[in-house]
N, C-alpha and C positions, 0 to 999 in steps of 0.2 A: 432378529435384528432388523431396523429398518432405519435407511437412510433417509432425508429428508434436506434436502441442499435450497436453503434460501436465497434471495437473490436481493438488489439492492432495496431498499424503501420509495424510491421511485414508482411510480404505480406504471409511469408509460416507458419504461424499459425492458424489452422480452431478452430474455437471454438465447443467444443464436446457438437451433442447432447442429448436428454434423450435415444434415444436407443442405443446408443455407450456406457454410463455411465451404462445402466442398465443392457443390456448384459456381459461386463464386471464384474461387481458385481455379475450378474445370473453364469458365469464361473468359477469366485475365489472363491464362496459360496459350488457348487458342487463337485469344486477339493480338498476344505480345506481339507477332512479327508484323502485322500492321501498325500498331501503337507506337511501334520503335522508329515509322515513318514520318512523326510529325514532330514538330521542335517541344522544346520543355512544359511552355504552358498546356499545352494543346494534348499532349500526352496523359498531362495530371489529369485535366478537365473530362477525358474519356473516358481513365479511369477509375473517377471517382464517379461518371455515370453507372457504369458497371456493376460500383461496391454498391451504391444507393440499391441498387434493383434485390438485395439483398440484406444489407446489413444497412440500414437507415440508420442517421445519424454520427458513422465514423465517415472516416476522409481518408484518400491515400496522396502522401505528398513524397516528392522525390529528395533526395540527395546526395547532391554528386550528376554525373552526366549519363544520356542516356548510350545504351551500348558501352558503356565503358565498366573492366571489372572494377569493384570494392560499391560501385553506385549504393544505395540504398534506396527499398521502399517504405516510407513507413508510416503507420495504420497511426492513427489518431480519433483522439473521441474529445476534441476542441477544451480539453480541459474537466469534460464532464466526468467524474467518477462512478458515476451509475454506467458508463457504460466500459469502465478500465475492464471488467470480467470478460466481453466481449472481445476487446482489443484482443486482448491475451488467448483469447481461445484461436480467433481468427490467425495470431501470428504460430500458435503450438504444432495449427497444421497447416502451416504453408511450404507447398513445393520447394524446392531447390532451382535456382534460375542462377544461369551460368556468370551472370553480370550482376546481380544483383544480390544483397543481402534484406531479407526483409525482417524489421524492428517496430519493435511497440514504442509508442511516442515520442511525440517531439523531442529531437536532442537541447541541449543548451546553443544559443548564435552563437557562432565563432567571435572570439573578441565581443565585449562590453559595451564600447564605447559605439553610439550609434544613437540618430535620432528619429523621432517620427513626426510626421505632418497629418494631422486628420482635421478637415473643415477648417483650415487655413489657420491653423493653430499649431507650431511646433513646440515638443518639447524633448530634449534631448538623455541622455541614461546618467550623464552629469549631474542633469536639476535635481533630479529623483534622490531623497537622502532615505535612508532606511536603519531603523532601530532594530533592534533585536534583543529577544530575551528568551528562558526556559520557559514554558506556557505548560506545563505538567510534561515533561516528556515530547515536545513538538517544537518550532518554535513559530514564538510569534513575532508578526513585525507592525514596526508605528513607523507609519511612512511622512514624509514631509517635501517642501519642494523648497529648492535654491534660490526661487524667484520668485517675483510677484507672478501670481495669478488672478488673471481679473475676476471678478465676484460671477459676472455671467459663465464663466469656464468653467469652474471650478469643481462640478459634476466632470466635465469632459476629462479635464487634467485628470483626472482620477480615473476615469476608464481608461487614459491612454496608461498611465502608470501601471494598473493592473495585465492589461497585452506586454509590457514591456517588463516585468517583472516574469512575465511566463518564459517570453524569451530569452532573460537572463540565465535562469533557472532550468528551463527545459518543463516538461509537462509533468514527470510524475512529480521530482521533485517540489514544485510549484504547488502541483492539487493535493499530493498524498504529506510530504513533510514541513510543511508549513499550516499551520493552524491560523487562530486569529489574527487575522489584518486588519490596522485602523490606518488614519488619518490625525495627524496630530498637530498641532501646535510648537509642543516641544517634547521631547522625550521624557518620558516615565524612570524614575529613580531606578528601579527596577534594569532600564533598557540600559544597553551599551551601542555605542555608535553615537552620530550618525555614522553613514558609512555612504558615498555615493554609490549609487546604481549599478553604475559601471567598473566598479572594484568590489563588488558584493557576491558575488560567485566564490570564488575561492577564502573568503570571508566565513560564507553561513556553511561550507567544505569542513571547517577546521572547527565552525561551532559544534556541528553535526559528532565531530570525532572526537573533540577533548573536552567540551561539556558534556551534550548529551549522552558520550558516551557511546558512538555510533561507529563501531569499527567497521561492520558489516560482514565480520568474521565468525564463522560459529565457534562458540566456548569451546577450549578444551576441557576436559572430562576433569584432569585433577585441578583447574580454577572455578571449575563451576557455582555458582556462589546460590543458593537457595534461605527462604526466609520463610520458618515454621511460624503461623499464628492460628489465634483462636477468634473465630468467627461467630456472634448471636446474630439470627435476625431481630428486628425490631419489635417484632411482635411475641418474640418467643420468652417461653414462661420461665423463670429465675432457675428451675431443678430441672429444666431442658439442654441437655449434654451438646456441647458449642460443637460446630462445623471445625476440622482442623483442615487451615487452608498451606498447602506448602509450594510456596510462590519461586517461581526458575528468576531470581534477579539477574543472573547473564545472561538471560535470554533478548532482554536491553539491546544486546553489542547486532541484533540481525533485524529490530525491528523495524518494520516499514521496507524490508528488501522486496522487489519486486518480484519476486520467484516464490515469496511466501507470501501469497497473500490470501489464502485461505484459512477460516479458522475452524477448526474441530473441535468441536465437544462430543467427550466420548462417557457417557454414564452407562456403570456394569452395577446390579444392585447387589447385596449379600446379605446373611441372614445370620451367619458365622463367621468363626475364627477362618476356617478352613475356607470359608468363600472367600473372606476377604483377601487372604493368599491367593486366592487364585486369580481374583481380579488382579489383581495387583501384581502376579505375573502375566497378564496378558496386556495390561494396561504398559508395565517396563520392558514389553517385549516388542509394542510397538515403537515407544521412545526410542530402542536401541537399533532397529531396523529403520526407522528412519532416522537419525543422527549419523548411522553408517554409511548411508547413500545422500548424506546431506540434502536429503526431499523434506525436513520438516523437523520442527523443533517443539520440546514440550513446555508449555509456558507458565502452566501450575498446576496443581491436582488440588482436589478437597472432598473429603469425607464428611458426607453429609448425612447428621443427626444419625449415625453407626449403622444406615439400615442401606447408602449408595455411595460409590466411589466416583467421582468424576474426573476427568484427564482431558484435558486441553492443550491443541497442539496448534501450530502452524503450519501450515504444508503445501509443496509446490503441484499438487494434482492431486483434487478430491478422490476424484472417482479410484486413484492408486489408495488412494489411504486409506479408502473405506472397505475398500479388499483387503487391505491388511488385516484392518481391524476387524474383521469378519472372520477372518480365516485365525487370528489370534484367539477371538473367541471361542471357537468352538474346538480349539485345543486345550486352550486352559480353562476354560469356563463354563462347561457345554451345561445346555440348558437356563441357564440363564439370560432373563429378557433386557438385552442391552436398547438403549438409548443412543441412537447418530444422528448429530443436528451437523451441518456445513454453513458455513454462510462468507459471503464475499465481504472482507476486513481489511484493502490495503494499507489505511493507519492505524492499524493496531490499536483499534479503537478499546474494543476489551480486554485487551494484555495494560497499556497506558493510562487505562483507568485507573487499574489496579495500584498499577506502576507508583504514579503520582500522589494516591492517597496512601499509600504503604511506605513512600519516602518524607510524603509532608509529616506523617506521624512520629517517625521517625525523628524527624528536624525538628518536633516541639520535645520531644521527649528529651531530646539534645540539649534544646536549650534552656530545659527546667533543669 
């Protein structure tokens, strides 16, 4: 079995590792009691020299006061999602410090209401109107503004909207469950809203849970809802035996959690009845070990042309998973040449694919 852990599409993002992370942590550990001698900015600005000497590209920002318990540190990657996998690792192994909690990304601004000035141009979280709709499983929004904006601005107004849409939001939210963002005229039949800026927060909360469907609870076992279908590729010959794909539909209620944001493909091949049993208990042996310790969920299986079995999870630490499934293999499976791919997925990019084209089908089927 060999693992093979992808990283983002970004070609200049290395992924950090344990001695980069530990190092770093070993430096901000020993300079804390200095650090803690200068006022707020001053503190940030050292150390985020620190992180730089290390981990290029993220930021460390405070919140809350320095020396005081509940404070927070917390690791940011300005939005960028090539580097969320780093954040996450950086925060997985960070010390215990007695004042401080340390969190991955920016949280939401306290309170909505709030404006900004950039190059003598203000504009406030009121102007800002925001559409909203399903965008296959994500959403997306048609932004518009309350006021005139002069024709010269009118690039700028848009980068200030988009900074102040992150701070409504908070960072994962903002980069991982929000999809397409325009600029509009007037809202799309499709959109609901407007909605202002500054009441949009607990807005796109309730879209998340009662449209999309986003408890962020995992399924229980007797609601679990799955969807058998038959899968051709496009190429394949008419007396070519289809792919049977069987799709985890509740697996919807977790996606996009930050704790899963790894995806697993696990291919086990077989040649028989008797192999296909076997895979097929080592494939629902790891579903069931991870569902139990709520580290990761399975998001569909598919038997491909009767000769490989594939199982696709989500999971909150590769490197745990991929023990599993190693050691699952070579109790139910041994000898057989399994297949482990990893790759970094915070929007569920390949579960929501699926997602979206397995409901839109659905919805015409409906409507015929």
């Amino acid at each position: 079995m060999s693992a093979d852990i992808q990283e983002d599409d970004t070609p200049h993002v290395l992924p950090l590792g344990m001695p980069q992370i530990a190092a770093f942590w070993s430096d901000f550990s020993e300079q804390l009691s200095s650090l803690e001698t200068l006022d707020g900015p001053d503190f940030v600005e050292r150390a985020n020299e620190l992180l730089q000497r290390h981990a290029p590209g993220l930021a460390v920002e405070l919140e809350g006061q320095l020396r005081q318990a509940g404070s927070r540190l917390v690791i940011s990657a300005h939005g960028n999602t090539a580097q969320f996998e780093n954040v996450q690792a950086l925060v997985r192994h960070a010390p215990h410090f007695e004042n401080y909690g340390v969190q991955a990304f920016r949280s939401r601004t306290a309170g909505g209401d709030f404006a900004m000035r950039m190059e003598d141009f203000e504009l406030s979280s009121a102007e800002v109107l925001v559409g909203y709709y399903d965008a296959g499983g994500i959403t997306g929004l048609e932004l518009s503004f309350g006021k005139a904006i002069p024709e010269d601005m009118a690039a700028h107004a848009q980068h200030m909207a988009f900074i102040m849409l992150d701070h409504v939001l908070g960072e994962w939210d903002f980069s991982v469950r929000v999809g397409p963002v325009e600029f509009v005229q007037q809202l799309s039949d499709g959109s609901s809203g407007p909605v202002p800026l500054r009441d949009f927060a607990p807005v796109f909360d309730a879209f998340q849970r009662e449209v999309l469907g986003r408890s962020f609870q995992f399924p229980q076992e007797q609601d679990s809802r799955w969807l058998s279908l038959e899968v051709r590729a496009r190429d394949a010959d008419e007396d070519d035996a289809p792919d049977i794909l069987s799709f985890h539909d509740s697996a919807n209620a977790v996606a996009t959690r930050a704790d899963l944001s790894h995806f697993m493909l696990w291919r086990l091949p077989f040649s028989s009845q008797q192999e296909l049993d076997a895979v097929r208990d080592a494939q629902d042996g790891l579903e069931a070990e991870l569902a139990r310790q709520q580290r990761g969920i399975l998001a569909f299986t598919r038997v491909e042309s009767m000769s490989s079995r594939v199982a696709a999870f989500y999971v909150d630490d590769p490197v745990h998973a991929a023990q599993l499934a190693q050691q699952l293999a070579a109790r139910h499976a041994p000898g057989l040449e399994a297949e482990l791919d990893l790759s970094f997925d915070p929007a569920w990019n390949e579960y929501l694919s699926l997602y979206a084209a397995i409901h839109r089908q659905h919805g015409q089927e409906g409507d015929a």
